[in-house]
Every structure is written in C-alpha cells, then in structure tokens.
N, C-alpha and C positions, 0 to 999 in steps of 0.2 A: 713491400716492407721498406722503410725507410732505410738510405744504405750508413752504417754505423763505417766509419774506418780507425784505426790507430794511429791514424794521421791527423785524426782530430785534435782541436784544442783540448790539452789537459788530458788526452785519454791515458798516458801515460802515467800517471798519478790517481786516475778514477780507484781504483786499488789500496791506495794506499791508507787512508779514514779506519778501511776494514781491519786489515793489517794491528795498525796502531791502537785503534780502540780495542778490537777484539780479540787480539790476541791470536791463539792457537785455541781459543774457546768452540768457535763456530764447527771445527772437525770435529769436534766431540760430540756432534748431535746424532740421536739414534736414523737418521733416517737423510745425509747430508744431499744438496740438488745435486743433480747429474750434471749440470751446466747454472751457475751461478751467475745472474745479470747483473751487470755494475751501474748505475745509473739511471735516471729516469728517463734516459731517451733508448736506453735499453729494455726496461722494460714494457715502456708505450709502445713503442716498435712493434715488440714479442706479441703483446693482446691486441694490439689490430691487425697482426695475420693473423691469429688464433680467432682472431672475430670473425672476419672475413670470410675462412674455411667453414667457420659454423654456418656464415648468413649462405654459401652455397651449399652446406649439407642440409640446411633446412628447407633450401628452395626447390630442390629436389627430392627430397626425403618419399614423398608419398611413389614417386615413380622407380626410386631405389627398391624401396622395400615389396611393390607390388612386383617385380621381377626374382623374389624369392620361391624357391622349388622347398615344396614341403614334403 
C-alpha cells in the first residue's frame, strides 16, 4: 500500500473542506465509518490493498475451501 504520512503536502488541511462545508452534519448519519479517508490518495491506497487481498483470496480459494472438515 502506498505509504500516506502527515508530513505530506497539505495533509494538514486535507480535513478541513469537510469540516467547513459540512459542518457537524456528516455525525448525524445513521450508520457513521469506523475510519473516514480523507483524499483521493487515501482512498486509492485503501482499494488497492483491499484488491490485492481479494486477487490472493481468490487465487487460492479452491485449495482454502477444499481443506474444510464437514
């Protein structure tokens, strides 16, 4: 995964758009993330490990699942 730091440009402000436009709105959702991504290189990051994970669960999958005790 791509390494993200707070050392980065602007990441100290990436926050802040949400803040201002939205107020205190965004808490009020029935169901809020457990960890909220700020950015696009935030969330590109997140779905190419979460790809990755999948393309080796799927490459394995059939030898995973034949080692199941029924």
């Amino acid at each position: 995964m791509p390494e993200c730091r707070a050392e980065s440009p602007g990441a100290e402000l990436r926050g802040v758009p949400l803040r201002r436009d939205q107020g205190a709105n965004w808490l009020k959702v029935s169901q809020p993330p457990l960890r909220l991504l700020l950015g696009t290189d935030a969330v590109d990051g997140l779905r190419e490990y979460h790809e990755s994970i999948l393309a080796e669960l799927t490459e394995w999958e059939e030898l995973s699942r034949s080692t199941a005790v029924s």
